[in-house]
Backbone as CSV, one residue per row, in Angstrom:
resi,resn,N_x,N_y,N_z,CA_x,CA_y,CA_z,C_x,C_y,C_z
1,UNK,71.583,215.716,200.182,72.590,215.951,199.181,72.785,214.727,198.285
2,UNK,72.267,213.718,198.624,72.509,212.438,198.134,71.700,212.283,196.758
3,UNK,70.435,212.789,197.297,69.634,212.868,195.780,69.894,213.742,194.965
4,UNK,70.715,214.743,195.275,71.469,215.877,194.074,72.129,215.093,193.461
5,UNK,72.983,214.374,193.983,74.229,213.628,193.300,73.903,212.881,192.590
6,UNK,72.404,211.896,193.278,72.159,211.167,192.351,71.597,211.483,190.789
7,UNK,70.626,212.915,191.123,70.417,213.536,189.900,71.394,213.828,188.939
8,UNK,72.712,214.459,189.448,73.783,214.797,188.315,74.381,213.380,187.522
9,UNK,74.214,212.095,188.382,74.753,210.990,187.977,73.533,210.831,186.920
10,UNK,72.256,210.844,186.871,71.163,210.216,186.111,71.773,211.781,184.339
11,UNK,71.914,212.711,184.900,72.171,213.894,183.729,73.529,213.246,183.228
12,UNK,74.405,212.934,183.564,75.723,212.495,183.009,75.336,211.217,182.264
13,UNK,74.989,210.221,182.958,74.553,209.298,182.127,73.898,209.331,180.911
14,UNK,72.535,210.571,180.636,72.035,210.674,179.769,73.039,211.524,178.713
15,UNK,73.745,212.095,179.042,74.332,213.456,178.475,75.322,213.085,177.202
16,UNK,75.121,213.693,176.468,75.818,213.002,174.939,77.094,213.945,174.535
17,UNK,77.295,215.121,175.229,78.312,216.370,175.576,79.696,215.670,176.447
18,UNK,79.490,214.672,177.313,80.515,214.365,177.782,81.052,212.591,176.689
19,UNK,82.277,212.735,177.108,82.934,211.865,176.238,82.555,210.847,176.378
20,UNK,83.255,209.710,175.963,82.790,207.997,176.048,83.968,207.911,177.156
21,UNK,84.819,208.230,176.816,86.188,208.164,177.502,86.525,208.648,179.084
22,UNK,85.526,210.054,179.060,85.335,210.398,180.299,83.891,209.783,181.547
23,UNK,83.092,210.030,180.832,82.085,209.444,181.622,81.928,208.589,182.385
24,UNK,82.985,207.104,182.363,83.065,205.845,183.188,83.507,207.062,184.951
25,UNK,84.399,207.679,184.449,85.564,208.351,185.096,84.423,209.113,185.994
26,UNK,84.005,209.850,185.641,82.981,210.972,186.175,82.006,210.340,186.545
27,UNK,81.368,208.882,186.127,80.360,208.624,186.919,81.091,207.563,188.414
28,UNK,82.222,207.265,187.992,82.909,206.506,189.198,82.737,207.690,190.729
29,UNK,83.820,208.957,190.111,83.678,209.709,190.951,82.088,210.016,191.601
30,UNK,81.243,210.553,191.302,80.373,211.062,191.418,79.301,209.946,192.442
31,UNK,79.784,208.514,192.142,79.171,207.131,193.172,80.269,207.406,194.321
32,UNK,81.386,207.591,194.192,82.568,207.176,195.141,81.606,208.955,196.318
33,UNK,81.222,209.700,196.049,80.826,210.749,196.728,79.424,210.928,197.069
34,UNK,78.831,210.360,196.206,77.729,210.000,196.690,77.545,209.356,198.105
35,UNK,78.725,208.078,198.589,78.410,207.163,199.329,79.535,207.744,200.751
36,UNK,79.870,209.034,200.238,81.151,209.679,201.095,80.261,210.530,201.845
37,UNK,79.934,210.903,203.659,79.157,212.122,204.434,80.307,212.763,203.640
38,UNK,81.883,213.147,203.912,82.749,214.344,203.920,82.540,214.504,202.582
39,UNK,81.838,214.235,201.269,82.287,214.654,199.965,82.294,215.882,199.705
40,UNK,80.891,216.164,200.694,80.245,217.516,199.902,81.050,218.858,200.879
41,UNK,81.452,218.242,201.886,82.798,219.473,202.888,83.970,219.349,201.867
42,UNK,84.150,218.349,201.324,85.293,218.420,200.584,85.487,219.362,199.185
43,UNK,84.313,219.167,198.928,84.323,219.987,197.528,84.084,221.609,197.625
44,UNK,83.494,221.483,198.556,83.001,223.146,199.497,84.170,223.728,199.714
45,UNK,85.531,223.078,200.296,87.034,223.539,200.721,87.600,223.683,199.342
46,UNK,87.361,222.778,198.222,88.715,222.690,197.404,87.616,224.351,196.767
47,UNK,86.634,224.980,196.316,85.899,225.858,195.910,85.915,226.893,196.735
48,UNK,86.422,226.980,198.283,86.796,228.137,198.980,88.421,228.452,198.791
49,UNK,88.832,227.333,198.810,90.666,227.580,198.268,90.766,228.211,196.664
50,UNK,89.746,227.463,196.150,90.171,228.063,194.673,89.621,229.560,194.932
51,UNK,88.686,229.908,195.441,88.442,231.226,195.724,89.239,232.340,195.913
52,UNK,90.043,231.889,196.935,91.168,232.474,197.811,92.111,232.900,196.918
53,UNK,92.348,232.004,196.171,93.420,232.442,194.983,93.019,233.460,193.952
54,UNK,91.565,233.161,193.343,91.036,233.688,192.177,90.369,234.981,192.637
55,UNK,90.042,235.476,194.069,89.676,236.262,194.003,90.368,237.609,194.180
56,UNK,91.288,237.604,194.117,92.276,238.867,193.584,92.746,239.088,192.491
57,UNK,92.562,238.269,191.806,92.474,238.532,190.275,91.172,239.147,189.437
58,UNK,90.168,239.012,189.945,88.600,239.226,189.913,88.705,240.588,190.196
59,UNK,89.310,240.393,191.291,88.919,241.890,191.920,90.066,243.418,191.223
60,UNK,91.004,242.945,190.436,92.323,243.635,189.969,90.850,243.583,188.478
61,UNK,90.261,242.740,187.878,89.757,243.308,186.928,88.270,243.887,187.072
62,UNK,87.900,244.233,188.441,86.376,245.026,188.727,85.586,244.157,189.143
63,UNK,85.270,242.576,189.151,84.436,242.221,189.152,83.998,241.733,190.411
64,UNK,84.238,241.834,191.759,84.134,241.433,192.314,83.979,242.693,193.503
């Protein structure tokens, strides 16, 4: 998982779509998780919680 991260860090860096302003920000994060085992459980939970919420709304409009 480490070399994913590192790939999205090498795409952000290149990427001319994200801000000047944001990017320090997003590439901080993205090292701070890189060097974290729990990052990638962490982000997996906060994307099953957001689930939990969003998917009754999904499902009230068919899509799910």
């Amino acid at each position: 998982m480490k070399n994913k991260i590192e790939a999205v860090i090498k795409e952000v860096e290149r990427s001319d779509k994200i801000s000047a302003e944001s990017k320090p920000l997003i590439l901080e994060k993205l090292k701070e998780w890189k060097e974290e085992d729990n990052a990638i459980a962490e982000v997996a939970v906060r994307f099953e919680n957001w689930w939990m919420e969003m998917e009754p709304i999904f499902a009230e409009l068919g899509w799910v």
